[in-house]
N, C-alpha and C positions, 0 to 999 in steps of 0.2 A: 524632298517630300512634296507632291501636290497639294493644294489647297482645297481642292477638293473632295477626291477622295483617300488624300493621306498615304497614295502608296509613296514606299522609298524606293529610292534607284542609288547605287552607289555608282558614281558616276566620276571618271578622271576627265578634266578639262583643257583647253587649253587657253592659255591669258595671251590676248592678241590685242597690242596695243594697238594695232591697224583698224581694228572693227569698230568705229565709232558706239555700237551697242553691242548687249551678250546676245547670243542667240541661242537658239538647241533646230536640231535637225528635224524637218519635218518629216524623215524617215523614223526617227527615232520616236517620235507621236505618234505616228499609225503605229508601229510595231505597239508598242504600248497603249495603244488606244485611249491616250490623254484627251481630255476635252482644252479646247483652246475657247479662248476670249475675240472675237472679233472687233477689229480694228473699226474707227468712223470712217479714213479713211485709209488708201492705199499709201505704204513709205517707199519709196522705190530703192531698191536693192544692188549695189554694185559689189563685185568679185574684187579682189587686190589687185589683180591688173584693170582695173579702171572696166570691165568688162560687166555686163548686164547678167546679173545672177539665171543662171538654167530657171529656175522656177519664179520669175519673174518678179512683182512688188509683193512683197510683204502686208499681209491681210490678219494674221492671225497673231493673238501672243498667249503666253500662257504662265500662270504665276506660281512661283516654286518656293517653296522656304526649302533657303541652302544653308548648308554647315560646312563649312572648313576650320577643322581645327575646333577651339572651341568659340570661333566666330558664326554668330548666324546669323540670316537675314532675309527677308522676303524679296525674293529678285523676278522681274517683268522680263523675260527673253521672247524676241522675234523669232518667230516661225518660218523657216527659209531651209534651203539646201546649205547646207555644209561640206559634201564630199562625202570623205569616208569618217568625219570626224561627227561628235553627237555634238558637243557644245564649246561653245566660244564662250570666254569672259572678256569681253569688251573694255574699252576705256571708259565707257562710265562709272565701271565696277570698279575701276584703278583706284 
């Protein structure tokens, strides 16, 4: 659920110990027309093979109260391409 204006998404993730942080798709924001949070500065963004992400550093986050299960939590995900997937749960979330 956003935090701001409270829609839900029911959403299946993937847990990627490789991603240093979570993310969600920044396809997945347009389609959804979520408001994001602007970064101070840019995080620069790398792909699993060590390659420079398509849409280049990371400028945007946007903050979500997640539930899994009867766990919930307010989670900060970077705004980036993901492919065809919407959201990463990163190794911070571990």
């Amino acid at each position: 659920m956003t935090t701001d204006t409270h829609k839900i998404f029911c959403k299946q993730a993937l847990v990627n110990s490789g991603s240093t942080s979570s993310c969600i798709s920044q396809k997945f924001i347009k389609e959804n027309n979520l408001d994001t949070i602007q970064l101070p500065f840019p995080i620069t963004c790398y792909n699993a093979g060590r390659t420079a992400n398509k849409n280049g550093s990371v400028t945007e986050v946007v903050k979500m109260n997640m539930t899994i299960g009867d766990h919930q939590e307010l989670i900060q995900l970077l705004v980036t391409n993901l492919g065809n997937n919407d959201l990463f749960l990163g190794y911070n979330w571990l």
